[in-house]
Backbone as a chain_set.jsonl record, in Angstrom:
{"seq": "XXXXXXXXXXXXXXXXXXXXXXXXXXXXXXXXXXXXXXXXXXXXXXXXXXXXXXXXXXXXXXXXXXXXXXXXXXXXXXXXXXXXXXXXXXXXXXXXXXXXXXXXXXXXXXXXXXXXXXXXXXXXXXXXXXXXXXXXXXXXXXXXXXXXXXXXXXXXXXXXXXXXXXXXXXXXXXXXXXXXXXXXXXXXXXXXXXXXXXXXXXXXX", "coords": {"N": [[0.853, -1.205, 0.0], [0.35, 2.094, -0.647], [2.257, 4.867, 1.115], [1.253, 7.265, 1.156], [-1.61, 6.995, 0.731], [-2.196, 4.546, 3.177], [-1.664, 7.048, 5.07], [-3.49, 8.389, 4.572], [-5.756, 6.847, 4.514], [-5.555, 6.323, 7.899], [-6.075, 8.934, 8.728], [-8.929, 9.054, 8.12], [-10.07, 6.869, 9.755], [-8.988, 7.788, 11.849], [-10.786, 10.407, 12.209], [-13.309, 9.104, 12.699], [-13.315, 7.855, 14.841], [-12.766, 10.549, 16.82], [-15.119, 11.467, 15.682], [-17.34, 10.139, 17.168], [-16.409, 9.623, 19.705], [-17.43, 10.621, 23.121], [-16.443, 11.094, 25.279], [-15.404, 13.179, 27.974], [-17.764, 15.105, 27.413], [-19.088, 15.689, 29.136], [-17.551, 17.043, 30.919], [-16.775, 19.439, 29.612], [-19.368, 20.536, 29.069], [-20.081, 21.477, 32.312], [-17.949, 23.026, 32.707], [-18.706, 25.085, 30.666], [-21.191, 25.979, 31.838], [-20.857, 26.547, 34.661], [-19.342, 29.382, 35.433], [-21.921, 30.845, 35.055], [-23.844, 29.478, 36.506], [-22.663, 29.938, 39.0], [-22.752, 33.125, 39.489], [-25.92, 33.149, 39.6], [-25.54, 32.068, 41.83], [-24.171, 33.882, 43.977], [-25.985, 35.885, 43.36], [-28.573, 34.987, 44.553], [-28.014, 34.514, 47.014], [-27.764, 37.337, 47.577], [-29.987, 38.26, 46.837], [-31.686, 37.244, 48.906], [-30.835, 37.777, 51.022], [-30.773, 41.038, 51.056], [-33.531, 40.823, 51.078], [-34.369, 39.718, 53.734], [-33.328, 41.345, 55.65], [-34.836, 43.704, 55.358], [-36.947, 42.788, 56.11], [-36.816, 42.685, 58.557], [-36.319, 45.325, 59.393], [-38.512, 46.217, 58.81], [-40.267, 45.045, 60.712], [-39.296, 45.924, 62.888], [-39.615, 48.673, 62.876], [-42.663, 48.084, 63.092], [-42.937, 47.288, 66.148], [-41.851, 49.316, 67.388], [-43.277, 51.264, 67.552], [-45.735, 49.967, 68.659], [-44.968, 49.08, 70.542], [-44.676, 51.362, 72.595], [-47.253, 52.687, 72.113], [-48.456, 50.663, 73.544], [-48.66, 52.205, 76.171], [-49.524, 54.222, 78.728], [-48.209, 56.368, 79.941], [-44.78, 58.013, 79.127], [-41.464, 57.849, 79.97], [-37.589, 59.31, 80.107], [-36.182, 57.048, 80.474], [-37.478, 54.457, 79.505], [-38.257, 55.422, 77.423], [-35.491, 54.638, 76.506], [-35.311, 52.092, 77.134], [-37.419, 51.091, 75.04], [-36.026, 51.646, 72.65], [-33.497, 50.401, 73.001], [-34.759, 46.896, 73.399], [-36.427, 46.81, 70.697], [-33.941, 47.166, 68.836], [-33.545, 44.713, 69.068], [-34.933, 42.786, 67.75], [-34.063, 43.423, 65.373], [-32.058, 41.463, 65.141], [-30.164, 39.131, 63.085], [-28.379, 41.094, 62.412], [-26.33, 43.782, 62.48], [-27.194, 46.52, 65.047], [-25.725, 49.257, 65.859], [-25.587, 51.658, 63.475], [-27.818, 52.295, 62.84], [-30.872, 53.859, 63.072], [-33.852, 55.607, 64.579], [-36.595, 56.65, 65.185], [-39.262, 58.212, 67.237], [-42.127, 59.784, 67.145], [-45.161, 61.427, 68.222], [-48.238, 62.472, 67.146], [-50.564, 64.823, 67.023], [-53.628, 64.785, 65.479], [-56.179, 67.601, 64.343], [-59.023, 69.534, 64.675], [-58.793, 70.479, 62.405], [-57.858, 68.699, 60.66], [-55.036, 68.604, 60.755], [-52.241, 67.431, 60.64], [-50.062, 67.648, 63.334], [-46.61, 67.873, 65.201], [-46.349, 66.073, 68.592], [-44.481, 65.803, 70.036], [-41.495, 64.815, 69.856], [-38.5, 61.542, 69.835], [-35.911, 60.78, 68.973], [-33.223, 58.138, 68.733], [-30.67, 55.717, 69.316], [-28.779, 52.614, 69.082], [-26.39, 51.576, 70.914], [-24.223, 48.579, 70.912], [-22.658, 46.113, 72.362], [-21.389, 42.693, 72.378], [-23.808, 40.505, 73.398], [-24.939, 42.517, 74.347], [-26.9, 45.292, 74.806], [-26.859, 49.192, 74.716], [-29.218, 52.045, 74.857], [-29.356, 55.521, 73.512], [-30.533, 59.074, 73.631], [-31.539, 61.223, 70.984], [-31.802, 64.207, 69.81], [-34.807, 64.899, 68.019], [-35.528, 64.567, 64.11], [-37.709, 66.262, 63.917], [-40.136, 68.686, 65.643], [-41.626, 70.003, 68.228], [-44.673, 70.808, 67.614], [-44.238, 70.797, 64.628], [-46.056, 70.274, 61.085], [-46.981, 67.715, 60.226], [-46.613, 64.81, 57.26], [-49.289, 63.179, 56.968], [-50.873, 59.367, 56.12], [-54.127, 60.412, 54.449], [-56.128, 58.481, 55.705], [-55.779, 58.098, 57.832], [-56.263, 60.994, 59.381], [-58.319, 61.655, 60.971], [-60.048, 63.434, 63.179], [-58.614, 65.075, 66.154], [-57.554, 62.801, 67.187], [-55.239, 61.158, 68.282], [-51.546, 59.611, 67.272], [-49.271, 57.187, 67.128], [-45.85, 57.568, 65.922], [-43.761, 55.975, 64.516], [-40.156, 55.907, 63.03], [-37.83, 53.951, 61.188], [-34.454, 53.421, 60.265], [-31.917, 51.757, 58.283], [-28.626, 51.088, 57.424], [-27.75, 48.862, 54.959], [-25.46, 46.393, 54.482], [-24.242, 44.3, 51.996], [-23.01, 40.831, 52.036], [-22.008, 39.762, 49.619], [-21.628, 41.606, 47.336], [-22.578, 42.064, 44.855], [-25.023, 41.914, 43.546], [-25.469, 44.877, 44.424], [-23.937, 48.177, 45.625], [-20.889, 47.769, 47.14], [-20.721, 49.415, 49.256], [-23.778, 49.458, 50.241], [-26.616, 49.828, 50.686], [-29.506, 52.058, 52.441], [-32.126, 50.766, 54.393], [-35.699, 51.501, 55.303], [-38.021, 52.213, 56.626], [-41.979, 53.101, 57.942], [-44.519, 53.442, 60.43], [-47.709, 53.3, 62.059], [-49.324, 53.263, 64.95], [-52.207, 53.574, 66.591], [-52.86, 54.968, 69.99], [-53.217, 53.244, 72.484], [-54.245, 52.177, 75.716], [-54.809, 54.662, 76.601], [-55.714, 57.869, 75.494], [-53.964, 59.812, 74.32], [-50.662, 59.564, 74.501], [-48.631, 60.696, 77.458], [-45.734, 62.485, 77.604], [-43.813, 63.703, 79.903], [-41.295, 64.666, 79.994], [-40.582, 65.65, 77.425], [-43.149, 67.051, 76.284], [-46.368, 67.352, 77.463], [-49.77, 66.366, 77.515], [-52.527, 67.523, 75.795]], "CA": [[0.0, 0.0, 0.0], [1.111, 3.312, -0.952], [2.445, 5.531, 2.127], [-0.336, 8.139, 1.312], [-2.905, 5.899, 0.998], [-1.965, 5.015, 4.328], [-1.741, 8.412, 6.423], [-4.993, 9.166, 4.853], [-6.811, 5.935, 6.017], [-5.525, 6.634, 9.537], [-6.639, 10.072, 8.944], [-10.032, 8.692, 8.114], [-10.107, 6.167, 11.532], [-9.303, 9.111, 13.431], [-12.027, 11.359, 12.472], [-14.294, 8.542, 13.065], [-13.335, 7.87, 16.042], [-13.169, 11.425, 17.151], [-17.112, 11.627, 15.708], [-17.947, 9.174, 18.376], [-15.842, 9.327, 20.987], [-18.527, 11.242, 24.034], [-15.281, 11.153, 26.813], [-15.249, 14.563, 28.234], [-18.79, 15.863, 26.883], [-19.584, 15.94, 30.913], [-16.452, 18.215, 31.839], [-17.026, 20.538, 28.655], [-20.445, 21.527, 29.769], [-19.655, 22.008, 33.217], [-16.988, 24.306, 32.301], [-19.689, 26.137, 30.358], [-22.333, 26.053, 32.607], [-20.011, 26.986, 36.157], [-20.066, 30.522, 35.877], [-23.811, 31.038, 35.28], [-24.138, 29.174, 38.056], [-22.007, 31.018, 40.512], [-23.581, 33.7, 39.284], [-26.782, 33.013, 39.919], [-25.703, 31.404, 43.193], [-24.725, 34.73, 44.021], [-27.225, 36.369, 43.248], [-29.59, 34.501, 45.418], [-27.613, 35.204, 48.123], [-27.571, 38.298, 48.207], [-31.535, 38.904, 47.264], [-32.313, 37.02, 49.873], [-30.149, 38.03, 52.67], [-31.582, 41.801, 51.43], [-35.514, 40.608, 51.488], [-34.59, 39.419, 55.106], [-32.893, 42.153, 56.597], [-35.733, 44.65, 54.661], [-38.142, 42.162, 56.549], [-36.193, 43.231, 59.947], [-36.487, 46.23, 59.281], [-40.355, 46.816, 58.905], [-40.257, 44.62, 61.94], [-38.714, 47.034, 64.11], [-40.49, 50.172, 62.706], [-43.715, 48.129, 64.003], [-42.385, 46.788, 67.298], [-41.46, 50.606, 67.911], [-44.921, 52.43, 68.001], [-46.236, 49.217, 69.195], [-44.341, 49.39, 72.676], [-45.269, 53.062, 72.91], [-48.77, 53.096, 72.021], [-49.339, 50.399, 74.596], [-48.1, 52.538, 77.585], [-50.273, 55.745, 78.733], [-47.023, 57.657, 80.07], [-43.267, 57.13, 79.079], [-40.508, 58.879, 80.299], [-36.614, 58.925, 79.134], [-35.743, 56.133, 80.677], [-38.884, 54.268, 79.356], [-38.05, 55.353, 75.685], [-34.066, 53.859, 75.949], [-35.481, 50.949, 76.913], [-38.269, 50.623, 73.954], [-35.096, 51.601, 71.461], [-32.686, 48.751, 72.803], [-35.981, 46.249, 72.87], [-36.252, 47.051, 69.551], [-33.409, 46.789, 67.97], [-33.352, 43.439, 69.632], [-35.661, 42.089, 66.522], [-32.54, 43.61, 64.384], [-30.895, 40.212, 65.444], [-28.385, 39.028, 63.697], [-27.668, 42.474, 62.012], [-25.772, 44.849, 64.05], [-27.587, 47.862, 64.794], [-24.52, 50.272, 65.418], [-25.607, 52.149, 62.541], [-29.379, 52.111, 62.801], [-31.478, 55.205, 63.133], [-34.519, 55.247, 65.24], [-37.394, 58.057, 65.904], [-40.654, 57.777, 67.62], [-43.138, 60.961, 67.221], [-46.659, 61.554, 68.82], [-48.754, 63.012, 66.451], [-52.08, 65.235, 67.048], [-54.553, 65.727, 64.328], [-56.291, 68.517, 65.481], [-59.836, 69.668, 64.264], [-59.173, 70.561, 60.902], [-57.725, 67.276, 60.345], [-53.612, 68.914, 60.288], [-51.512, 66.669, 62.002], [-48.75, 68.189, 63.889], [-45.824, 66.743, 66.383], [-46.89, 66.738, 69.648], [-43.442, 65.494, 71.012], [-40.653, 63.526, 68.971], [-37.652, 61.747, 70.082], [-34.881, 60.108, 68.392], [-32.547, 56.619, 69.725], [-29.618, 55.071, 68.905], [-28.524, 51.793, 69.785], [-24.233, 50.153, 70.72], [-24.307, 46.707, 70.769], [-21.285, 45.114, 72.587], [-21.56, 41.27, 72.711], [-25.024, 40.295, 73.289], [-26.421, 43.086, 75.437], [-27.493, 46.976, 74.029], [-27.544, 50.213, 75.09], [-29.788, 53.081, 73.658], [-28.934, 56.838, 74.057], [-31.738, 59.516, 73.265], [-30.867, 62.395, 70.702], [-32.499, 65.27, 69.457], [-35.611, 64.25, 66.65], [-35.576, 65.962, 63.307], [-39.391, 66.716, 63.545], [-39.954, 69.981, 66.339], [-42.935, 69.737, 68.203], [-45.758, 71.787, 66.688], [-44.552, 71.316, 63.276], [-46.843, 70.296, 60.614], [-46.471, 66.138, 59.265], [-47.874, 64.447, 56.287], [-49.78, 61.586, 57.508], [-51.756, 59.447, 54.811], [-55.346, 60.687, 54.444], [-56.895, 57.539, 56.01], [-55.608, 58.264, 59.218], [-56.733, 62.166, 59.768], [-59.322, 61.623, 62.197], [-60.274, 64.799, 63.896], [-58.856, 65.2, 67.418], [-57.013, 62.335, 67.894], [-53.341, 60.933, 68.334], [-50.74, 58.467, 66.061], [-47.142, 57.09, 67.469], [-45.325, 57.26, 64.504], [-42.129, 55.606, 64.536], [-39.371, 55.739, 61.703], [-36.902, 53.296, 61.346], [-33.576, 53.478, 58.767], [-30.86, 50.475, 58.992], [-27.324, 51.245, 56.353], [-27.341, 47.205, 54.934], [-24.208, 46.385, 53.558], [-24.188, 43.109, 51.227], [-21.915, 40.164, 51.861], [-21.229, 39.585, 48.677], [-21.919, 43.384, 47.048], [-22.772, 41.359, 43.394], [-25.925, 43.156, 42.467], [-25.986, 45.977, 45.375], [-23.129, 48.703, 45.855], [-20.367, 47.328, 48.971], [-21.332, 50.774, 50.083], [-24.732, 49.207, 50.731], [-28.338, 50.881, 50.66], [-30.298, 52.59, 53.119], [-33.679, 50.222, 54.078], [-35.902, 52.118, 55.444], [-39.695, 51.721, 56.865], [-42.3, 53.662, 58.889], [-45.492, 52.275, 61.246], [-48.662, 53.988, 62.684], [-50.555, 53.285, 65.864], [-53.412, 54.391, 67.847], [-52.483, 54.878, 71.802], [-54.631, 52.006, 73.353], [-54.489, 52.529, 77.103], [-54.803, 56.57, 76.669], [-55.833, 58.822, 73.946], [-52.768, 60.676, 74.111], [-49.767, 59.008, 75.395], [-47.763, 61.282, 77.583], [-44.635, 62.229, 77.866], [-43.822, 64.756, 81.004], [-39.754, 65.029, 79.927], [-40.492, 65.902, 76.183], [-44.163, 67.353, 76.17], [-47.886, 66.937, 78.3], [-51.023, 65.694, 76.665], [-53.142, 69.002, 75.889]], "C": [[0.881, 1.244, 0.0], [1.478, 4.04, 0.68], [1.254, 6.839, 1.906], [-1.166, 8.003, 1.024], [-2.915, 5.213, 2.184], [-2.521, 5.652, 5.416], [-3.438, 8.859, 6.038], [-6.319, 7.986, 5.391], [-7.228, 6.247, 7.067], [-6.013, 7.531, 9.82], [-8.561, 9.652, 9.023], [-10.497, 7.931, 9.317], [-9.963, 7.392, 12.319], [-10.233, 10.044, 13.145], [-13.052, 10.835, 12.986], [-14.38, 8.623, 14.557], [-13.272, 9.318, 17.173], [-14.945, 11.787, 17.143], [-17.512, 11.083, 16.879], [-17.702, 9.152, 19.467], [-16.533, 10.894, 21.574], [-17.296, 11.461, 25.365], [-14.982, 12.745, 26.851], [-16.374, 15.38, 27.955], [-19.015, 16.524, 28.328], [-18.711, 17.579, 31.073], [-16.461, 19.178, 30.873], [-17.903, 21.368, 29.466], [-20.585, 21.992, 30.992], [-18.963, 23.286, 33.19], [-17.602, 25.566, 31.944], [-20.623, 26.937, 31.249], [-21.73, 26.76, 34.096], [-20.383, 28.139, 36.268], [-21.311, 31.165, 35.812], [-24.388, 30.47, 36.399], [-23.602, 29.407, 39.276], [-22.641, 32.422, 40.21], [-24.629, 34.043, 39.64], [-26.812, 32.633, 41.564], [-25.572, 33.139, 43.894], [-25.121, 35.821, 44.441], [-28.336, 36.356, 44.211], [-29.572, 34.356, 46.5], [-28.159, 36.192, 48.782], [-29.361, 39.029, 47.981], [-32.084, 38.442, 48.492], [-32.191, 37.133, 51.145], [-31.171, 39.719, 52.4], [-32.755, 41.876, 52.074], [-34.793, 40.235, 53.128], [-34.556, 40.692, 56.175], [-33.957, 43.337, 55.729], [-36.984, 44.265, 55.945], [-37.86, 42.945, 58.186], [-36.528, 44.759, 59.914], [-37.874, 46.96, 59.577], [-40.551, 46.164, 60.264], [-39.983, 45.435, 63.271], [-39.168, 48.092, 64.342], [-41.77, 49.746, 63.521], [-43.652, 48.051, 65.067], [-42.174, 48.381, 68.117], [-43.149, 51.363, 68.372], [-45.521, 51.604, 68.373], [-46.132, 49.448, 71.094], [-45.181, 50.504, 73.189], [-46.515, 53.327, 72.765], [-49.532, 52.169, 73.027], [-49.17, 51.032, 76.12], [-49.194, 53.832, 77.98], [-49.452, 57.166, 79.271], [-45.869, 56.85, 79.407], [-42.675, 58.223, 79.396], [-39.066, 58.284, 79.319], [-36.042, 57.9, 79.242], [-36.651, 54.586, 79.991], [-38.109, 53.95, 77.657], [-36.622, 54.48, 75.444], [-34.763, 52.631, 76.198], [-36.383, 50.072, 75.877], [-36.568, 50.189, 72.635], [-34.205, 50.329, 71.91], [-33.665, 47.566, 72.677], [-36.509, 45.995, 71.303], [-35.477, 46.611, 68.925], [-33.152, 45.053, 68.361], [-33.973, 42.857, 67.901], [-34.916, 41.704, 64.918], [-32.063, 42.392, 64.238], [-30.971, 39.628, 64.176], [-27.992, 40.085, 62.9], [-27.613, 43.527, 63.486], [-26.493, 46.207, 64.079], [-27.085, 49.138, 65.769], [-24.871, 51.641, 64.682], [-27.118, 52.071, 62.346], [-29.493, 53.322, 63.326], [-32.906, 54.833, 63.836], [-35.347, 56.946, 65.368], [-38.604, 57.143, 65.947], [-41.683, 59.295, 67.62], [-45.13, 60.564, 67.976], [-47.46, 62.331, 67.892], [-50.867, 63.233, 66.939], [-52.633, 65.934, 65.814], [-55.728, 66.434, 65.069], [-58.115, 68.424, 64.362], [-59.975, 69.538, 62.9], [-58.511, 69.836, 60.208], [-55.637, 67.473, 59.73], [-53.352, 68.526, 61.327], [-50.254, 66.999, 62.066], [-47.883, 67.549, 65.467], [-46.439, 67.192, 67.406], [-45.546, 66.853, 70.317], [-42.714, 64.199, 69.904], [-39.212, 63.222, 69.508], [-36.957, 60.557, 69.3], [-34.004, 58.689, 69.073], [-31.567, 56.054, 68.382], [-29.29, 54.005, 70.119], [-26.485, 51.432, 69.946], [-24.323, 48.989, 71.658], [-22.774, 46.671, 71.558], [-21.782, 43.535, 73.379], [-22.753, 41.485, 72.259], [-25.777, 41.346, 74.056], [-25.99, 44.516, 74.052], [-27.516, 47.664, 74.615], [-27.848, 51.141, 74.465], [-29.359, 54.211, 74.622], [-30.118, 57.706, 73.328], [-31.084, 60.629, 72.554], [-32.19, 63.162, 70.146], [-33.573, 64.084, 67.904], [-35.39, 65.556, 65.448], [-36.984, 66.715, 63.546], [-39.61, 67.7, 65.328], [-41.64, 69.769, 66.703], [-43.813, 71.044, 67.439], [-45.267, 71.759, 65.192], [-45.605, 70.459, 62.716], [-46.298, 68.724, 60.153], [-47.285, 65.487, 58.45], [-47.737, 62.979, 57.163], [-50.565, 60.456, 56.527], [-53.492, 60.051, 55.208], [-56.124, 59.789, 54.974], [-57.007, 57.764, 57.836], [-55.843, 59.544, 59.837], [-58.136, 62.251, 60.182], [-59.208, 62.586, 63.287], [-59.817, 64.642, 65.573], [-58.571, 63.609, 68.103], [-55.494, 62.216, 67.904], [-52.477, 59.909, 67.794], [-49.567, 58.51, 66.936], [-46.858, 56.738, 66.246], [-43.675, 57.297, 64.542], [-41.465, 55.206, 62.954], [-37.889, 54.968, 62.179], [-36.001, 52.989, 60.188], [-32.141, 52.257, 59.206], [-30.007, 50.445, 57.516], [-27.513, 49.126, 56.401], [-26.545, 47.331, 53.852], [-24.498, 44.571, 53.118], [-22.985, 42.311, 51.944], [-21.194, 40.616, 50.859], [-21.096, 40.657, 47.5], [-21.172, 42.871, 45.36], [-23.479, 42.287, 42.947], [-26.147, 44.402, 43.302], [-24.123, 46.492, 45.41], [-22.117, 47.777, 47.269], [-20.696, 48.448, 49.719], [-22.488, 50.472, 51.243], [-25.733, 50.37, 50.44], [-29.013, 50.923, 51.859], [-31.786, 51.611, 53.313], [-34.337, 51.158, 55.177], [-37.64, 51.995, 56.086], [-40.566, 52.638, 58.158], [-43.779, 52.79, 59.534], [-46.392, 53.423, 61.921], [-49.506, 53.478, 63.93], [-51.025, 53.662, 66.731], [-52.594, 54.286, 69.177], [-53.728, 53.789, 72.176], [-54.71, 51.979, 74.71], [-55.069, 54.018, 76.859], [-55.424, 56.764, 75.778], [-54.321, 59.812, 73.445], [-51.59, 59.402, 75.042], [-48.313, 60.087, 76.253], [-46.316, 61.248, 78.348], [-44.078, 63.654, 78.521], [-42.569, 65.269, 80.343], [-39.838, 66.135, 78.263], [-41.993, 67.191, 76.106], [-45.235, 66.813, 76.692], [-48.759, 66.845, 77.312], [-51.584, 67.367, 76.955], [-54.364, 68.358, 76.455]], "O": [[1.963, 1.334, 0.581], [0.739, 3.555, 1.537], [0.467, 7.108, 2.813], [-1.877, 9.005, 0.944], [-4.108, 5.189, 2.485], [-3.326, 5.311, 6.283], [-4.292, 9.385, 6.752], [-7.276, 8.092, 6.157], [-8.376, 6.45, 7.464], [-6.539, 7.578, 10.932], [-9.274, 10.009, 9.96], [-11.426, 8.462, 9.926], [-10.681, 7.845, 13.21], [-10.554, 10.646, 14.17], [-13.828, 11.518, 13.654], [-15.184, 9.215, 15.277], [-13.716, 9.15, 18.309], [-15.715, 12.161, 18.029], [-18.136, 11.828, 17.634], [-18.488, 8.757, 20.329], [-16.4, 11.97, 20.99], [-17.617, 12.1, 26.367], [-14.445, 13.393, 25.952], [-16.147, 16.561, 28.217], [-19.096, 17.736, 28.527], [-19.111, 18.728, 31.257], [-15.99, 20.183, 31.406], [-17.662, 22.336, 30.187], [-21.246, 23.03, 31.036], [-19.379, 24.372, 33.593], [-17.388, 26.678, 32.426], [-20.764, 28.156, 31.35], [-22.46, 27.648, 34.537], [-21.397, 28.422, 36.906], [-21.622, 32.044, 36.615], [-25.281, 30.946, 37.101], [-24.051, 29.105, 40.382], [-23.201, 32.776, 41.247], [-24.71, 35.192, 40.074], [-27.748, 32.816, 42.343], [-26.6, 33.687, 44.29], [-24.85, 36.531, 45.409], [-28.933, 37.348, 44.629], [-30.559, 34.118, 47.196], [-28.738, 36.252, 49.867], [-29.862, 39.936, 48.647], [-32.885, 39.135, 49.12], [-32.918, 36.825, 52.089], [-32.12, 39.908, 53.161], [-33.106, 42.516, 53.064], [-35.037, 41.296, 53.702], [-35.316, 40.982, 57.099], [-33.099, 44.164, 55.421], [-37.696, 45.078, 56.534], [-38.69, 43.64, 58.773], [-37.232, 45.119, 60.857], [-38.177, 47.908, 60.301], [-41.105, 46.921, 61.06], [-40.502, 45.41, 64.387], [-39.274, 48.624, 65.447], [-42.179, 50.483, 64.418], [-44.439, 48.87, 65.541], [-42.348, 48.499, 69.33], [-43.734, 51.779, 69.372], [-46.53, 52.183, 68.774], [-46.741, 49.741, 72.123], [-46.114, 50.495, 73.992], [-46.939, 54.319, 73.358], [-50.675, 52.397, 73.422], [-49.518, 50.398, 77.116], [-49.623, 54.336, 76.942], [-49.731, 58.361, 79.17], [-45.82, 55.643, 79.168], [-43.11, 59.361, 79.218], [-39.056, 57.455, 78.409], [-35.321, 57.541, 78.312], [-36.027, 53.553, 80.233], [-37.684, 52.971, 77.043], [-36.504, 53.753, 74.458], [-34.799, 51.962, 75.165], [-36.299, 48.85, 75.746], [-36.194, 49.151, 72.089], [-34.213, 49.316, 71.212], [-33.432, 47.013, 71.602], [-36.955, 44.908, 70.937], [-35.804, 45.635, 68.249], [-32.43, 44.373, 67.632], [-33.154, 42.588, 67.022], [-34.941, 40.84, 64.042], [-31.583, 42.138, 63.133], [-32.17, 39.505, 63.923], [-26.814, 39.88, 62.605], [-28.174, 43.836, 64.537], [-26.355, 46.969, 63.122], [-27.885, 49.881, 66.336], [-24.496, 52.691, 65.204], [-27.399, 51.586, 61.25], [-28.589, 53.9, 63.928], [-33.202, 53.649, 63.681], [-34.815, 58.037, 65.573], [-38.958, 56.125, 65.353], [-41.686, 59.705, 68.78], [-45.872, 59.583, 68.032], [-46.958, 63.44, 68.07], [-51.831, 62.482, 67.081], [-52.373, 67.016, 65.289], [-56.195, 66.031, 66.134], [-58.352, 67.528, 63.552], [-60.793, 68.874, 62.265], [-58.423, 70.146, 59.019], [-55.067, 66.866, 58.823], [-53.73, 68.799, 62.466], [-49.411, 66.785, 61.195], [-48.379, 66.994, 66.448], [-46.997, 68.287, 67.467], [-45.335, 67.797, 71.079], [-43.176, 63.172, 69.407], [-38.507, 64.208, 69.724], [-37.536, 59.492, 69.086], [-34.46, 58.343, 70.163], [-31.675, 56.002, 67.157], [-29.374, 54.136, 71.34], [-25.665, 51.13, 69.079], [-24.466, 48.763, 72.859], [-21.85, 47.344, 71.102], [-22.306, 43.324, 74.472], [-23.077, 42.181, 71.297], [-26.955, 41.218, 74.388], [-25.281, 44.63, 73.053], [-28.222, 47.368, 75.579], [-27.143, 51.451, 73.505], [-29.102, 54.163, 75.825], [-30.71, 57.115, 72.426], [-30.143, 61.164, 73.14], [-33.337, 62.717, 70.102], [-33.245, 63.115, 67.219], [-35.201, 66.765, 65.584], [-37.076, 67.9, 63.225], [-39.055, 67.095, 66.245], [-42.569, 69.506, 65.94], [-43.363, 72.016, 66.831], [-45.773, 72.594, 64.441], [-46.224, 69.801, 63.553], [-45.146, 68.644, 59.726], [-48.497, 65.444, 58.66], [-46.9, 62.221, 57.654], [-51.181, 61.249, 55.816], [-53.869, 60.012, 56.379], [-57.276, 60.186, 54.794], [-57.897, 57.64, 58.677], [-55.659, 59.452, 61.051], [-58.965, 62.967, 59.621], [-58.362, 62.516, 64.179], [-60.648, 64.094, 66.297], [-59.093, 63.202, 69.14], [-54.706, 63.1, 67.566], [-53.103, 58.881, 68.052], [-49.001, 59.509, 67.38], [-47.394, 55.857, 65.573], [-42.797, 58.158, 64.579], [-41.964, 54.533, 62.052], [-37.129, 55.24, 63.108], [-36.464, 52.413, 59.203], [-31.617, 52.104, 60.309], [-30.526, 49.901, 56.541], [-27.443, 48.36, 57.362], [-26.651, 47.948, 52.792], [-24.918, 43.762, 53.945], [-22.048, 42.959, 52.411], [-20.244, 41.4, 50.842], [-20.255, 40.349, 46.655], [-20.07, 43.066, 44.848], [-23.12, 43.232, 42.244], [-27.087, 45.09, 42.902], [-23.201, 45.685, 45.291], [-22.698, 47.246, 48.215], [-20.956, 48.305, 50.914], [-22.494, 50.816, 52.425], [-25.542, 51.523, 50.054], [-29.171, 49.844, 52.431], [-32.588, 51.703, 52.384], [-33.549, 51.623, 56.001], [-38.296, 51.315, 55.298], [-39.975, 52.871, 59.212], [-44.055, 51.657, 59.141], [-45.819, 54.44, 62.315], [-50.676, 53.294, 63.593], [-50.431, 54.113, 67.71], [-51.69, 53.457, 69.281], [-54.948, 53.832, 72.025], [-55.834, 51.513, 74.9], [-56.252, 54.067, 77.199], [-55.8, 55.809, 75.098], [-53.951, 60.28, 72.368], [-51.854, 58.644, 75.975], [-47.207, 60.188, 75.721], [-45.865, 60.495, 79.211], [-43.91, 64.631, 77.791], [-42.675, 66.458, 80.044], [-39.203, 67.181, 78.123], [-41.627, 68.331, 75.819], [-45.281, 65.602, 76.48], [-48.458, 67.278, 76.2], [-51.274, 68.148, 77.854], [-55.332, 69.047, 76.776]]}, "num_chains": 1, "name": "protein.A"}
């Protein structure tokens, strides 16, 4: 047989056997497939660690005007202990870096609801225990606050607590490492009282 009649046989056996031969199809598509699936992994991380700590969040805003609307006085000692209580719910995010206000709100006759008395809280965490400190609120009593329209009921009173918590990502894939601001507020009636007062800050009219 000729020598290149031959090499091209062999050439012909080896394509065949290349056609057929399936060894390695596995570890190809893997290869392919890997980073779409870290990717996605994630991904799913990090939406779902947000949705949690978002969930904490609204949690705490209610938990806040909750405390306070079931009491019929509070003083300052009163309020640090709602704000560390509170951020308790935070758990297992640190709330260091958490923001905290509680306002009293009177809608008055002509259905304009203004502060009656607002105060602010911060929590520092060391270990497992908390302590809160009380600071100035942005909101001044007597000013003027939008409330929604459902709740302007002539001549009565709202605890309206705001709650803001800096969440930083693990893995800061689809969210800045900076992190984003979550953020949530909460309305309720006084239920012992009509007014809930507060001697240190402002008296019930």
């Amino acid at each position: 047989m000729h020598p290149s009649t031959e090499y091209l046989r062999r050439l012909r056996l080896l394509g065949l056997r290349l056609r057929t031969d399936q060894r390695g199809v596995a570890a190809t598509e893997f290869v392919v497939i890997l980073p779409l699936m870290l990717l996605m992994l994630l991904a799913t991380v990090e939406i779902t660690s947000g949705i949690a700590a978002d969930r904490k969040v609204t949690l705490v805003a209610r938990t806040l005007s909750d405390l306070v609307s079931q009491a019929s006085s509070v003083t300052d000692s009163d309020m640090k202990n709602v704000f560390a209580a509170s951020y308790g719910v935070l758990t297992p995010y640190q709330a260091n870096s958490a923001r905290a206000t509680i306002t009293q709100i009177y809608v008055d006759k002509n259905k304009i609801a203004k502060v009656l008395w607002s105060k602010s809280g911060s929590v520092t965490q060391s270990g497992s225990s908390a302590s809160a400190s009380l600071a100035a609120s942005p909101h001044g009593a007597g000013d003027t606050i939008s409330i929604p329209d459902g709740l302007k009921v002539p001549d009565t009173f709202l605890i309206f607590s705001e709650f803001s918590y800096p969440y930083q990502p693990a893995v800061a894939y689809l969210l800045p490492k900076a992190g984003v601001t979550l953020s949530d507020t909460s309305y309720t009636r006084p239920r012992q009282t009509k007014c809930v007062s507060y001697p240190q800050a402002a008296a019930c009219p």
